[in-house]
gemmi code that builds the backbone of each chain (N, CA, C; Angstrom):
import gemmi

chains = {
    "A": [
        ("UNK", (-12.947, -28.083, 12.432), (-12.765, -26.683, 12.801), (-13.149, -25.785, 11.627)),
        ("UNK", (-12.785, -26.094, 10.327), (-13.233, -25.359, 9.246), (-14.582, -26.002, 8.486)),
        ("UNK", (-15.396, -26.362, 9.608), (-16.492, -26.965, 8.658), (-17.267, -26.486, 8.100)),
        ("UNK", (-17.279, -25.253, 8.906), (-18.129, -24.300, 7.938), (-17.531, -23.657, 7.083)),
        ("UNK", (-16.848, -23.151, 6.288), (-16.266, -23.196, 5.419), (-16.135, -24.423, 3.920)),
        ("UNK", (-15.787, -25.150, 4.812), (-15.996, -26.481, 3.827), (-17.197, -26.475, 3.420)),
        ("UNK", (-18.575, -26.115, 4.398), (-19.692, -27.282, 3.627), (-20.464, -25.797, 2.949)),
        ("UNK", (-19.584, -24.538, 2.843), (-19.990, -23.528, 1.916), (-19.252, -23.778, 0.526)),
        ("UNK", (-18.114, -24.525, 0.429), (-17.400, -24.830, -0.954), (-18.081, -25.807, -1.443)),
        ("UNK", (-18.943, -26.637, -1.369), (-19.500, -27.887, -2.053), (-17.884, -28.845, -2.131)),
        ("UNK", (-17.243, -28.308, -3.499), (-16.530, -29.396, -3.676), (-14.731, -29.011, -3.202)),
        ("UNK", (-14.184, -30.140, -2.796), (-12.460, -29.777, -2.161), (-11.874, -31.085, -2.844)),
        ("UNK", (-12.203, -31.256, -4.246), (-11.051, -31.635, -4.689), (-9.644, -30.933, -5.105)),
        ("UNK", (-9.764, -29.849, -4.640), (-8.442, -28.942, -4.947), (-7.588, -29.107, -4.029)),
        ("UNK", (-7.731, -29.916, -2.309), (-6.902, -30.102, -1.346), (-5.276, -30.475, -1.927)),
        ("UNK", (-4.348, -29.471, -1.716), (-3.157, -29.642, -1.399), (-2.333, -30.013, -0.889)),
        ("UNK", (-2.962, -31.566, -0.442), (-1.708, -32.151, 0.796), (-2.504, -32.067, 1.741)),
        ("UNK", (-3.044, -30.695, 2.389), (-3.106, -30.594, 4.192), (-3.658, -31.357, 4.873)),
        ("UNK", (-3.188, -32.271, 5.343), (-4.182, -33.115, 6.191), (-5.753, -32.472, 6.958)),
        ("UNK", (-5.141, -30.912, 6.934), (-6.546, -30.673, 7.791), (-7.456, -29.417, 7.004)),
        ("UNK", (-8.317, -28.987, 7.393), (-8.519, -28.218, 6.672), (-8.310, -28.021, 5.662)),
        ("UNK", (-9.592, -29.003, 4.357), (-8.887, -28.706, 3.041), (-9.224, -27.752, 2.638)),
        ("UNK", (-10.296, -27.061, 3.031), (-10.374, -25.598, 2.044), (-9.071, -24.165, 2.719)),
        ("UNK", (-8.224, -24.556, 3.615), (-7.224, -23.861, 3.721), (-6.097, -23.595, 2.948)),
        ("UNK", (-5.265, -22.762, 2.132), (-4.980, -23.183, 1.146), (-3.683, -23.105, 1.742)),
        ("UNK", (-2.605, -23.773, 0.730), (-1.503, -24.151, 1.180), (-0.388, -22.658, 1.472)),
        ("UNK", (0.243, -22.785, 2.879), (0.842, -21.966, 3.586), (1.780, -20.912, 2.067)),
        ("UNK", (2.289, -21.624, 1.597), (3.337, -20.620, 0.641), (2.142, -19.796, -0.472)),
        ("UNK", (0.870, -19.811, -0.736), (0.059, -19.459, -1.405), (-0.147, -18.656, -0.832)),
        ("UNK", (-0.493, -18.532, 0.600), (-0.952, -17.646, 1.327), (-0.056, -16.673, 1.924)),
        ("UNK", (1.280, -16.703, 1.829), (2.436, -16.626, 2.235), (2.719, -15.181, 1.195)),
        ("UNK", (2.549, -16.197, -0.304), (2.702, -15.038, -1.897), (2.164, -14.061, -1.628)),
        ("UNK", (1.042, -14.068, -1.672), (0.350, -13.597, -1.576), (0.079, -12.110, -0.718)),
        ("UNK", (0.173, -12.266, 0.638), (0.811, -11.754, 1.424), (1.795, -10.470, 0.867)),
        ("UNK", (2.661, -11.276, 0.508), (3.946, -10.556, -0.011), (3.705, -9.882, -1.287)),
        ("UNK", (2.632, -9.991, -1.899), (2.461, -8.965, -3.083), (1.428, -8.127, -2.305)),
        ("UNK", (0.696, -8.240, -1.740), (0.383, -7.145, -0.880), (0.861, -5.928, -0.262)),
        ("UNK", (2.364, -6.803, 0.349), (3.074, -5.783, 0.869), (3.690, -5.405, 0.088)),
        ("UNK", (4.234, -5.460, -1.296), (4.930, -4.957, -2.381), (4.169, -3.822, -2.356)),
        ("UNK", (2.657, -4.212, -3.165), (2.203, -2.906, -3.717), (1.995, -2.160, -2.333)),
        ("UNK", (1.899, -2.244, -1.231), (1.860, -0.956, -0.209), (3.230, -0.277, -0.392)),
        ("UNK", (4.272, -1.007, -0.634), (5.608, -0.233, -0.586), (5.538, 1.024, -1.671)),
        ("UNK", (5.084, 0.170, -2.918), (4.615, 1.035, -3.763), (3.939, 2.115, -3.567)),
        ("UNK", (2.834, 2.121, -2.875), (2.078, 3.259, -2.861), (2.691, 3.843, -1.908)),
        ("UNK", (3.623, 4.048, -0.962), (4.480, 4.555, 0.172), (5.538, 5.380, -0.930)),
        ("UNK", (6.133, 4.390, -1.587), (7.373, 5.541, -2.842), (6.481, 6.576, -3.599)),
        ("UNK", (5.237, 6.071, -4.262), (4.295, 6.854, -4.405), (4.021, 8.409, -4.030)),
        ("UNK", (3.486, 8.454, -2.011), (3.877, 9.501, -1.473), (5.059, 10.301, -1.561)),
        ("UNK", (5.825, 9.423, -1.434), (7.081, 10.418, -0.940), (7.746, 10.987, -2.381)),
        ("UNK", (7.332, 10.306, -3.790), (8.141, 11.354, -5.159), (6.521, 12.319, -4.721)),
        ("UNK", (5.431, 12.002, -4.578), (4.267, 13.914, -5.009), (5.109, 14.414, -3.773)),
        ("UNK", (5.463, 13.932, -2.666), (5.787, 15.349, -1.253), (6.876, 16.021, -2.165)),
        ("UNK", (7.985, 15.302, -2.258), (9.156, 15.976, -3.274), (8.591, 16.780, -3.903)),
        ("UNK", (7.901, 16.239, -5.367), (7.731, 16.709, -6.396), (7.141, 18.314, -5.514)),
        ("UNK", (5.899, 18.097, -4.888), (5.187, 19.113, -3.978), (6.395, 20.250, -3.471)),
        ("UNK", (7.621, 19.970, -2.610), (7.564, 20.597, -1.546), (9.063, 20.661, -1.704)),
        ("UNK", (9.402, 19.966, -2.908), (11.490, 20.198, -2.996), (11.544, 21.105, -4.254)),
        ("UNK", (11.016, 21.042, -5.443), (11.129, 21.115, -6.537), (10.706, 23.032, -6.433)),
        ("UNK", (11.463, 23.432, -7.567), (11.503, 25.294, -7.322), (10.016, 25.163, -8.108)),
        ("UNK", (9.587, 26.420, -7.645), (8.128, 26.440, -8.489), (8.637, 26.931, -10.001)),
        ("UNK", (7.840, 26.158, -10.847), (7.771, 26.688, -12.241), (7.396, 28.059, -12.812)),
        ("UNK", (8.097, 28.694, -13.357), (7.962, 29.766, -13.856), (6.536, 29.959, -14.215)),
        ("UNK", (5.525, 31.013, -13.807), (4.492, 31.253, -14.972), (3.373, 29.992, -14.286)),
        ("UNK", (3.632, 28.655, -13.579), (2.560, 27.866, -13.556), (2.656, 27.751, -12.162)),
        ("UNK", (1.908, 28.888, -11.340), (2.379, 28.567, -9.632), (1.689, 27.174, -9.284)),
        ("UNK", (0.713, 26.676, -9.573), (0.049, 25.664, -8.963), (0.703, 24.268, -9.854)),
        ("UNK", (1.804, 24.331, -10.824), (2.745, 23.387, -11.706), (2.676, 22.329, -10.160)),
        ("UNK", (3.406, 22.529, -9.383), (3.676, 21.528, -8.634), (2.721, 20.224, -8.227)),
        ("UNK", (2.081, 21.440, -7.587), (0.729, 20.400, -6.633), (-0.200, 19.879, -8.004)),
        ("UNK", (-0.141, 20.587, -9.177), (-0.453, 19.430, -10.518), (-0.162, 18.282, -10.111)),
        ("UNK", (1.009, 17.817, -10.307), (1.740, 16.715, -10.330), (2.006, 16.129, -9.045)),
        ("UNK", (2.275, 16.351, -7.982), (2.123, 16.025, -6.929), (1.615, 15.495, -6.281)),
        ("UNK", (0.470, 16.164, -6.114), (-0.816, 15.481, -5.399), (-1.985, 14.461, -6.328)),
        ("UNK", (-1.908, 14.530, -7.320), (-2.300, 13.197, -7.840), (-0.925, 11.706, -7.581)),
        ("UNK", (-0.118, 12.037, -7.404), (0.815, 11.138, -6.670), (0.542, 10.413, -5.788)),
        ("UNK", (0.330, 11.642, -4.656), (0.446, 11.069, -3.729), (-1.107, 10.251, -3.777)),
        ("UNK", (-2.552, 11.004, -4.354), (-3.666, 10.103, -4.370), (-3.071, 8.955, -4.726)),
        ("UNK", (-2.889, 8.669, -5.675), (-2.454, 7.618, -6.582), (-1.641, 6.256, -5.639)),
        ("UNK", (-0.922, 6.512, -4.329), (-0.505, 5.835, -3.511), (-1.636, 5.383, -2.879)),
        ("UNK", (-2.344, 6.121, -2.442), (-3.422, 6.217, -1.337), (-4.614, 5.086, -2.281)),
        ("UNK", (-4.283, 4.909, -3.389), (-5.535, 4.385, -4.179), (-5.069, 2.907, -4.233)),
        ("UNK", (-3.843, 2.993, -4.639), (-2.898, 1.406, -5.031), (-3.162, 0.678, -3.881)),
        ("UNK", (-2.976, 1.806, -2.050), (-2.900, 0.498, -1.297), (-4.562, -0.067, -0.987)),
        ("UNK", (-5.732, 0.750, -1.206), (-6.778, 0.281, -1.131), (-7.232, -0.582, -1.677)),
        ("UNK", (-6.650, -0.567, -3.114), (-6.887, -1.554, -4.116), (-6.139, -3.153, -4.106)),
        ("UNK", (-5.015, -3.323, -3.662), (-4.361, -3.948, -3.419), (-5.208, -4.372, -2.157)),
        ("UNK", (-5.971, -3.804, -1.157), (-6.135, -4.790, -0.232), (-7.092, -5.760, -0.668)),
        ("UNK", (-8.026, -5.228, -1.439), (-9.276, -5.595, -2.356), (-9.043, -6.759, -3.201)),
        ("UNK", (-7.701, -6.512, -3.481), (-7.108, -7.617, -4.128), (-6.223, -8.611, -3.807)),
        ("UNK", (-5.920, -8.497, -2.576), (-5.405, -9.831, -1.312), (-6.577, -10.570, -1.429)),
        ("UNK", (-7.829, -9.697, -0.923), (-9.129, -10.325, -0.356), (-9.186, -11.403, -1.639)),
        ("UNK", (-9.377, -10.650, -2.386), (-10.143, -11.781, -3.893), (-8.832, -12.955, -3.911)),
        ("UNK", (-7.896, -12.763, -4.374), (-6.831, -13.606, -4.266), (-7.035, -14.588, -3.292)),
        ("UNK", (-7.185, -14.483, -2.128), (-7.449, -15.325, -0.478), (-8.587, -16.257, -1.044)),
        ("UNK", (-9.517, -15.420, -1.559), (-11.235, -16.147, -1.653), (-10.496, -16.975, -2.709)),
        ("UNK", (-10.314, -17.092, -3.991), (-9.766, -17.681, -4.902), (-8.477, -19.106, -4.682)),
        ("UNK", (-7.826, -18.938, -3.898), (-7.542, -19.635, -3.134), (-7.842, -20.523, -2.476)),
        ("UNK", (-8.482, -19.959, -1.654), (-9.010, -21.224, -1.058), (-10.489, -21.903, -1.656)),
        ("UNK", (-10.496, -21.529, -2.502), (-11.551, -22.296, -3.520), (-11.285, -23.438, -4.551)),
        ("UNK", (-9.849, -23.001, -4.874), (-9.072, -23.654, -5.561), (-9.555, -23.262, -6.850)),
        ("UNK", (-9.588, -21.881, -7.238), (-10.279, -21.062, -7.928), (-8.962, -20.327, -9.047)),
        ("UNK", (-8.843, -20.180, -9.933), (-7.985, -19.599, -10.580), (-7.945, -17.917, -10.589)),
        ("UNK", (-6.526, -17.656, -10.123), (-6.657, -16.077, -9.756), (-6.814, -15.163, -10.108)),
        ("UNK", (-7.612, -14.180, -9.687), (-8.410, -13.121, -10.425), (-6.961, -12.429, -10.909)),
        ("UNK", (-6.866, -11.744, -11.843), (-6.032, -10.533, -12.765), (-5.878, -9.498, -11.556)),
        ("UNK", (-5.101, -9.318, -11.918), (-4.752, -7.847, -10.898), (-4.672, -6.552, -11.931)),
        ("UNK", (-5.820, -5.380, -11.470), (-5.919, -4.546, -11.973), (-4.513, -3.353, -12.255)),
        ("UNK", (-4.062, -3.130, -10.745), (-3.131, -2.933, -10.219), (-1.668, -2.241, -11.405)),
        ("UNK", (-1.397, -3.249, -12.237), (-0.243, -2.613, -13.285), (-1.042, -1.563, -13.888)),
        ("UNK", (-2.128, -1.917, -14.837), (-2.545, -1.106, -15.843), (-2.661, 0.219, -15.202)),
        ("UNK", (-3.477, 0.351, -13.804), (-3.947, 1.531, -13.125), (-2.627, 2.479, -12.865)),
        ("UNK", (-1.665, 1.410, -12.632), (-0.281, 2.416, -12.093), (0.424, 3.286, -13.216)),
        ("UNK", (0.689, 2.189, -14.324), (0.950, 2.563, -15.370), (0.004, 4.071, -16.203)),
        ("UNK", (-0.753, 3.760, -16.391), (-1.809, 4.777, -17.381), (-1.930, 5.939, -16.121)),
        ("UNK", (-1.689, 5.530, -15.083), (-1.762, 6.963, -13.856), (-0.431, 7.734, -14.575)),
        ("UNK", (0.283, 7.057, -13.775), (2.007, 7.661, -14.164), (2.386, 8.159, -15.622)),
        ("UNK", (1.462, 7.243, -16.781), (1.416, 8.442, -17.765), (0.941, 9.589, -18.094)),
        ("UNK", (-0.185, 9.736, -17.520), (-0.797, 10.801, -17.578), (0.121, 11.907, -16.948)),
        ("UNK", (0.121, 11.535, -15.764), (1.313, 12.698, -14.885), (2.036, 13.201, -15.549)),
        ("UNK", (2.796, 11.955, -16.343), (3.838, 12.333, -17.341), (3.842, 13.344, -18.430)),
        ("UNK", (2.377, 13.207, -18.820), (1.948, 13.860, -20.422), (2.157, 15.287, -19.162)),
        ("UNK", (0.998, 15.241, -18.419), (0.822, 16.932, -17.460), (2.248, 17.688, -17.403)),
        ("UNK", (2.892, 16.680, -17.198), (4.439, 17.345, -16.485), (5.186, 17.791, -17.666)),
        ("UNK", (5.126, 17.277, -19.012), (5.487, 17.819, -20.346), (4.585, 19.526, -20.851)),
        ("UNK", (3.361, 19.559, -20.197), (2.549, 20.578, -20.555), (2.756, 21.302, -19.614)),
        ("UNK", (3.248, 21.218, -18.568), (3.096, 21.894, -17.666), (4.634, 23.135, -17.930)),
        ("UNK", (5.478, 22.155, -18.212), (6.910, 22.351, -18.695), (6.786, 23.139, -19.805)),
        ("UNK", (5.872, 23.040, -20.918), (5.820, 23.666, -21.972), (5.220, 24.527, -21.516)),
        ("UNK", (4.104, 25.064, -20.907), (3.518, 26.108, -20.852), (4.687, 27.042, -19.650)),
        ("UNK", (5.373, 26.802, -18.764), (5.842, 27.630, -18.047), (7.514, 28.035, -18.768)),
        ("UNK", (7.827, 27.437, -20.119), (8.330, 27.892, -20.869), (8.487, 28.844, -21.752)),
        ("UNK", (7.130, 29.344, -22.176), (6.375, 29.801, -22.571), (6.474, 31.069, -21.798)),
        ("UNK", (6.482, 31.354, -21.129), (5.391, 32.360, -20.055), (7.017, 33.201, -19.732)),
    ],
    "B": [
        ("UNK", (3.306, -32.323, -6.482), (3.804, -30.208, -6.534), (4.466, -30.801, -5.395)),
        ("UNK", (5.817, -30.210, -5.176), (6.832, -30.240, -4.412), (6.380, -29.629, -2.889)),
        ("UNK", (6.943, -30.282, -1.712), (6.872, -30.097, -0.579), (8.012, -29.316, 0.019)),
        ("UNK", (8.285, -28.011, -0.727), (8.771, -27.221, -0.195), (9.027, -26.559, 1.300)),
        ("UNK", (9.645, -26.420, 1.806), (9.652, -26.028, 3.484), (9.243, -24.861, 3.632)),
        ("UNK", (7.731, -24.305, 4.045), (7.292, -23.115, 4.101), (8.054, -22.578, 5.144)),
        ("UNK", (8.615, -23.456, 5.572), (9.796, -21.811, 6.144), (10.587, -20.681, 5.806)),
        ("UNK", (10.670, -21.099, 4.455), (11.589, -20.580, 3.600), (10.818, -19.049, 3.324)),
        ("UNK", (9.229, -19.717, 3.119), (8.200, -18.133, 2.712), (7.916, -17.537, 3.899)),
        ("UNK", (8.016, -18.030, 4.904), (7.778, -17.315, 6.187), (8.587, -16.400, 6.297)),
        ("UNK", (10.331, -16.748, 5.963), (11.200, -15.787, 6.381), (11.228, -14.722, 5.056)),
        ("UNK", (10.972, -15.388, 3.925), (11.006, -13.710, 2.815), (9.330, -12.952, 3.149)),
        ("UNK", (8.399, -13.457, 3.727), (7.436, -12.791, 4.305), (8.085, -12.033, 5.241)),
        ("UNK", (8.345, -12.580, 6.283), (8.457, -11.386, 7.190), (9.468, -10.302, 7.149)),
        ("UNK", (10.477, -11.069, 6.039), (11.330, -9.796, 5.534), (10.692, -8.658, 4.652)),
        ("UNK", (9.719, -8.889, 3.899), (8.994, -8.575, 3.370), (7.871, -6.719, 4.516)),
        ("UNK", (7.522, -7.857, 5.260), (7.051, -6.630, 6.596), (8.054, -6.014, 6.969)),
        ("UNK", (9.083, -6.153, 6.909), (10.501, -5.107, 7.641), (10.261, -4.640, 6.329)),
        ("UNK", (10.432, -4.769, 4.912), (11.160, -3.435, 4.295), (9.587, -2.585, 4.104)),
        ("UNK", (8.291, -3.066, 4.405), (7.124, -3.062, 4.276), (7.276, -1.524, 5.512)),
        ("UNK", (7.977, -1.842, 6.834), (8.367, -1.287, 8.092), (9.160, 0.481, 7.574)),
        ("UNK", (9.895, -0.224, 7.117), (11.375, 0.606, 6.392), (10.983, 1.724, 5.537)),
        ("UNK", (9.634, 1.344, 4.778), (9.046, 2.162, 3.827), (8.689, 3.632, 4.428)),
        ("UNK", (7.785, 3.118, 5.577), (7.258, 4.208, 6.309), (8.642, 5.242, 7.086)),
        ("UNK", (9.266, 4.535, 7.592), (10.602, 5.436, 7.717), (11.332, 6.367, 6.520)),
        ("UNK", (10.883, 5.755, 5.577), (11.320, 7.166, 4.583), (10.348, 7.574, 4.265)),
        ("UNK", (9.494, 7.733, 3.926), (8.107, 8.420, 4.025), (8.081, 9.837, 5.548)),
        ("UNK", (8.466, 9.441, 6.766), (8.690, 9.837, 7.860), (10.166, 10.631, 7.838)),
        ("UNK", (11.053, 10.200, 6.915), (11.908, 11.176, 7.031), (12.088, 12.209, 6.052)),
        ("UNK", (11.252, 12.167, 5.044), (10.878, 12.875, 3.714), (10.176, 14.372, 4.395)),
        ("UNK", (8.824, 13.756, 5.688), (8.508, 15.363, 5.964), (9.188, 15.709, 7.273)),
        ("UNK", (9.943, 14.925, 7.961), (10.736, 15.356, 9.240), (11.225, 16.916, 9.276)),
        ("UNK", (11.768, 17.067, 7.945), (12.766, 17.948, 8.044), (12.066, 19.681, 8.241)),
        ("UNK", (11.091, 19.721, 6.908), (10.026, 20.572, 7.559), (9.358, 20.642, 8.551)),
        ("UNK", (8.725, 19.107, 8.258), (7.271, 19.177, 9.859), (7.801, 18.416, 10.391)),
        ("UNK", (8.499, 18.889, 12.091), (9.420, 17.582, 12.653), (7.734, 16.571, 13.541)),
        ("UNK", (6.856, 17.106, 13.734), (6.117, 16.500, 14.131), (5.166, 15.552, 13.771)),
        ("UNK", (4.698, 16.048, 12.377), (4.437, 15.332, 11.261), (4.971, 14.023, 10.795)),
        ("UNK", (6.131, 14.640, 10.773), (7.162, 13.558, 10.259), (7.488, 12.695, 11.546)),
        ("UNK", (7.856, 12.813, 12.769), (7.706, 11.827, 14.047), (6.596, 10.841, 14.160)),
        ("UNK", (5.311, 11.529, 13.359), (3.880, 10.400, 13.431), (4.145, 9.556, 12.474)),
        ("UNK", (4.641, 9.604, 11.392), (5.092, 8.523, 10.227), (6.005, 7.786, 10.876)),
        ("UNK", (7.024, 8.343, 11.428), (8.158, 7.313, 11.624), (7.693, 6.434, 12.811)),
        ("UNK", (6.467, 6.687, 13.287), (6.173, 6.122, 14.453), (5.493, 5.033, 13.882)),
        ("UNK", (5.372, 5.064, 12.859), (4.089, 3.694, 12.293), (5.386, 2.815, 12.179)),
        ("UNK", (6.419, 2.886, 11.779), (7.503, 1.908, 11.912), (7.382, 1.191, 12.529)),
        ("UNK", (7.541, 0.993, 14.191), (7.404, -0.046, 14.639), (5.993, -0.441, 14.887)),
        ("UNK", (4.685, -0.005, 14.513), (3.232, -0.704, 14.883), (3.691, -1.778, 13.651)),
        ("UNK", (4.147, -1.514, 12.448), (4.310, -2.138, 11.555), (5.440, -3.781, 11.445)),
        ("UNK", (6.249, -2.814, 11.812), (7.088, -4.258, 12.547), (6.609, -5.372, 13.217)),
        ("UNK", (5.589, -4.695, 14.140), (4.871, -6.000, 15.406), (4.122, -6.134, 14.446)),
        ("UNK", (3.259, -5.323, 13.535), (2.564, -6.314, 12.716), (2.955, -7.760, 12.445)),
        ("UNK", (4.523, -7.369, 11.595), (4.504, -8.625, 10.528), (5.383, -9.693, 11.983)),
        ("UNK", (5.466, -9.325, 13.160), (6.012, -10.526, 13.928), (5.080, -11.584, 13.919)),
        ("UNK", (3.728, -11.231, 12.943), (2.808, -12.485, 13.731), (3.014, -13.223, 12.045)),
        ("UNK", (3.605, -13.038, 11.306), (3.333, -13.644, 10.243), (3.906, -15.398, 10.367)),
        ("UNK", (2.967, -16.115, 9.936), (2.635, -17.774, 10.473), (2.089, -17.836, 11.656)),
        ("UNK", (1.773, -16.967, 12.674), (1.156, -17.177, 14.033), (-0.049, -17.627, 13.840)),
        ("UNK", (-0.598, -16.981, 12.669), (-2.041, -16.697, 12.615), (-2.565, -17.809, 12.142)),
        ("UNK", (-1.821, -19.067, 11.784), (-2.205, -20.341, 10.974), (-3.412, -20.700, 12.049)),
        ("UNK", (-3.794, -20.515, 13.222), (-4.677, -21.145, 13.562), (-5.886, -20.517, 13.815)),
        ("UNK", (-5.748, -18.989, 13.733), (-6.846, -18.062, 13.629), (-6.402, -17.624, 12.275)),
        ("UNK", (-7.318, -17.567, 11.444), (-7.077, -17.185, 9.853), (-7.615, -16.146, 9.766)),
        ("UNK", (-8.639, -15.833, 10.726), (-9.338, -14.433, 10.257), (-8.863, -13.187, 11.008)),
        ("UNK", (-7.839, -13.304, 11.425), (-7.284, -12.412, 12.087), (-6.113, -11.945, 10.617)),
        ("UNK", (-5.873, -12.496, 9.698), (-5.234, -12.120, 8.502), (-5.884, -10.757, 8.102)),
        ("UNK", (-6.958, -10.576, 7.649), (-7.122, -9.682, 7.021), (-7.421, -8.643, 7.908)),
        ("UNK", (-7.198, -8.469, 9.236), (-7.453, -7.064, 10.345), (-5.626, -6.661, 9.740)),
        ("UNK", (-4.769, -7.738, 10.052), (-3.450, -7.154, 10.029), (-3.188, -6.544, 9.017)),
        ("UNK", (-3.570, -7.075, 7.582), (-3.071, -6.383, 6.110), (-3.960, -5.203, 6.337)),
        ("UNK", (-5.474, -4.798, 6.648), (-6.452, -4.027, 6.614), (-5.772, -2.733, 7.517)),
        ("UNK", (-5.004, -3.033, 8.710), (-3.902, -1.972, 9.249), (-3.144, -1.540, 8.342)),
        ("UNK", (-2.499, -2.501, 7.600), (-1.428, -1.397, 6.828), (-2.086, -0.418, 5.965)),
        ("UNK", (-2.978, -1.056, 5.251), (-4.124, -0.273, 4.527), (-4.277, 0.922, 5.128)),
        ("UNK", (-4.753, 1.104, 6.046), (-5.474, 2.147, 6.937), (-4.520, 3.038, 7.089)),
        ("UNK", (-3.065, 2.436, 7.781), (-1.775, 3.535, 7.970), (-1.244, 4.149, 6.432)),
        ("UNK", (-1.539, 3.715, 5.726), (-0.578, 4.164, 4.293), (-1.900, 5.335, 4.152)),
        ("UNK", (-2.769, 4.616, 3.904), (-3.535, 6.041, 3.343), (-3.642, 6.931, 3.963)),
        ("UNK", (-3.916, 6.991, 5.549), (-3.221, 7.701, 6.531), (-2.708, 8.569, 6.561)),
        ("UNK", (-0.952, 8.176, 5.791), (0.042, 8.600, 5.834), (-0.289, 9.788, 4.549)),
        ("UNK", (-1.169, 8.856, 3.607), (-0.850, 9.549, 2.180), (-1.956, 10.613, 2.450)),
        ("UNK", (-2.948, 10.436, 3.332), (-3.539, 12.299, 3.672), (-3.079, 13.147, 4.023)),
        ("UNK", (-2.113, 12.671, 5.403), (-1.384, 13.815, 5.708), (-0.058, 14.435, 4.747)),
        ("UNK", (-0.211, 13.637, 3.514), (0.921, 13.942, 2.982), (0.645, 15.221, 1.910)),
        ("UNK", (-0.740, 14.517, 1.826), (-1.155, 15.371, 0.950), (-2.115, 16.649, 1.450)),
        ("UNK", (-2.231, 17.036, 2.583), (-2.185, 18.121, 3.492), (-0.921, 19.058, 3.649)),
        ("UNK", (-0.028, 18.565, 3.863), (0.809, 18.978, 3.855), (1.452, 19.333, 2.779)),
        ("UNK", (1.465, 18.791, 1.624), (1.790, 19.609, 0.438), (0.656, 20.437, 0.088)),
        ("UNK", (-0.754, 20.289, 0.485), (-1.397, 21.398, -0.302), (-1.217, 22.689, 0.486)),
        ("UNK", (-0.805, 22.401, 2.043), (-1.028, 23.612, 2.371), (0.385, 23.835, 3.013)),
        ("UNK", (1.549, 23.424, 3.031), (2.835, 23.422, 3.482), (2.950, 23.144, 4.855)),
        ("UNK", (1.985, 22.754, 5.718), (2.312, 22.094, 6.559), (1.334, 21.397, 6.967)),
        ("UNK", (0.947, 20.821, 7.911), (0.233, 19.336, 8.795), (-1.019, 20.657, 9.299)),
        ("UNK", (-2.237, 19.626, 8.881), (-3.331, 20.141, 9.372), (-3.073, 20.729, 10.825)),
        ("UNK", (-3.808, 22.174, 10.667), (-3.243, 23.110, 11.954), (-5.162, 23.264, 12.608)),
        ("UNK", (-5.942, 23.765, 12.027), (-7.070, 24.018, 11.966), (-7.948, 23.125, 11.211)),
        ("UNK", (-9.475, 23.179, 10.687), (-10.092, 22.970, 10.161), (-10.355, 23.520, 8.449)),
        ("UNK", (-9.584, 24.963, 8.835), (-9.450, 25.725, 7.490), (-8.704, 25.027, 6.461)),
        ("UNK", (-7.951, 23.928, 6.884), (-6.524, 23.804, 5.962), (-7.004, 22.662, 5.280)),
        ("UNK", (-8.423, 22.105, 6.137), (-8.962, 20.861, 5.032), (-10.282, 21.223, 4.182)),
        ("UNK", (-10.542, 22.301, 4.198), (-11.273, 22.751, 2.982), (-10.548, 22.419, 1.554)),
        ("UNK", (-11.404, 21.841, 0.763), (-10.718, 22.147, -0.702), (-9.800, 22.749, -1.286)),
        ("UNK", (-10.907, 24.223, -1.190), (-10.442, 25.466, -1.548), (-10.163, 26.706, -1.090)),
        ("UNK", (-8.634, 26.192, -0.783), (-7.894, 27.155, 0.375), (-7.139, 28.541, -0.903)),
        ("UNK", (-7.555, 29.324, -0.238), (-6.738, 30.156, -1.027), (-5.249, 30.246, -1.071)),
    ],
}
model = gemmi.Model(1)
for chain_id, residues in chains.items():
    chain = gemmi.Chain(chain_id)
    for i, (resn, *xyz) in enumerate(residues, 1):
        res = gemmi.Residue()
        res.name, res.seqid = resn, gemmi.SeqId(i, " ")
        for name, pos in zip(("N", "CA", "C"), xyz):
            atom = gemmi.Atom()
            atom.name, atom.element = name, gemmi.Element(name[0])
            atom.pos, atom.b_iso = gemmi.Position(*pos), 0.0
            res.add_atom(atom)
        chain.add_residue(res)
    model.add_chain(chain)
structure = gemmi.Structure()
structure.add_model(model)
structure.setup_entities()
């Protein structure tokens, strides 16, 4: 049933047990996997909902009317980006997998991280300048 | 390597799609309160999302039906995260065509 597949891998000494389908990779791999997927969508879902806040709860800043949607709406992009990326990165993960391929790095922390600082630095300037004013 | 009972990942998977489910419900109740309509289309992805993850292990015998299901959630989050971000740029849910210009005054 997976022969085509198979006779695109050349080699399946990486089979895990399955009696069938060895380039299928084993259920809890695929399973993980899965489940960090749906992590980072959760992520990019909390994502949305602190820029709507930040957007649409928070009093406007003195002096910086557009302070909000600064910070905000790169948020909410920033959700919208994680879950695209994350699917991009099931895919590779899956291919890797069933290759018996060692798994690609996930871009994913660094991007979230160095996003959320930046915001951070903005939201200090943003703060300082409507201090200011 | 140990012969673990993938049942065990089946059930934190599909728990996994419920809080995956759950997400979008606060997301959906975040703009309810302003945009009750807005916010009714989010909370409505709740359950497409739910039946999503009911198929999780179904699919062991069609495999390529995996990546349509994750490729949905994909599609609904960002979705979600346009109209979200419509709605904060312009305080409420696309009304017209005007409100998705850029540069709205």
């Amino acid at each position: 049933m997976e022969e085509r597949r198979a006779a695109r891998d050349g080699h399946d000494d990486h089979d895990r047990g399955s009696s069938h389908a060895p380039t299928e990779p084993d259920a809890r791999f695929t399973l993980a996997n899965e489940r960090t997927f749906l992590a980072w969508n959760r992520t990019a879902l909390a994502l949305v909902v602190a820029g709507l806040g930040i957007a649409q709860l928070l009093p406007p800043f003195p002096g910086v009317p557009w302070g909000r949607h600064a910070l905000g709406i790169p948020l909410i992009a920033l959700g919208a980006a994680v879950s695209v990326i994350s699917y991009a990165e099931w895919r590779r993960t899956q291919a890797a997998l069933r290759r018996g391929a060692p798994l690609p790095r996930s871009v994913l922390p660094r991007v979230l991280a160095g996003t959320i600082a930046g915001i951070a630095a903005l939201s200090a300037a943003v703060l300082l300048v409507s201090a200011s004013r | 390597m140990e012969q673990l009972d993938p049942g065990l990942a089946r059930e934190r998977t599909k728990l996994a799609w419920a809080r995956t489910a759950i997400a979008f419900t606060a997301v959906g109740g975040a703009i309810l309160k302003k945009e009750p309509v807005a916010g009714l289309i989010v909370l409505a992805m709740t359950p497409l999302i739910w039946g999503l993850g009911r198929f999780v292990g179904h699919t062991a015998g069609r495999p390529e039906l995996q990546p349509r299901r994750l490729l949905a959630v994909t599609v609904t989050v960002v979705a979600v995260s346009l109209l979200a971000m419509v709605i904060a740029f312009v305080g409420h849910p696309p009304t017209s065509l005007r409100d998705l210009l850029p540069l709205h005054g």
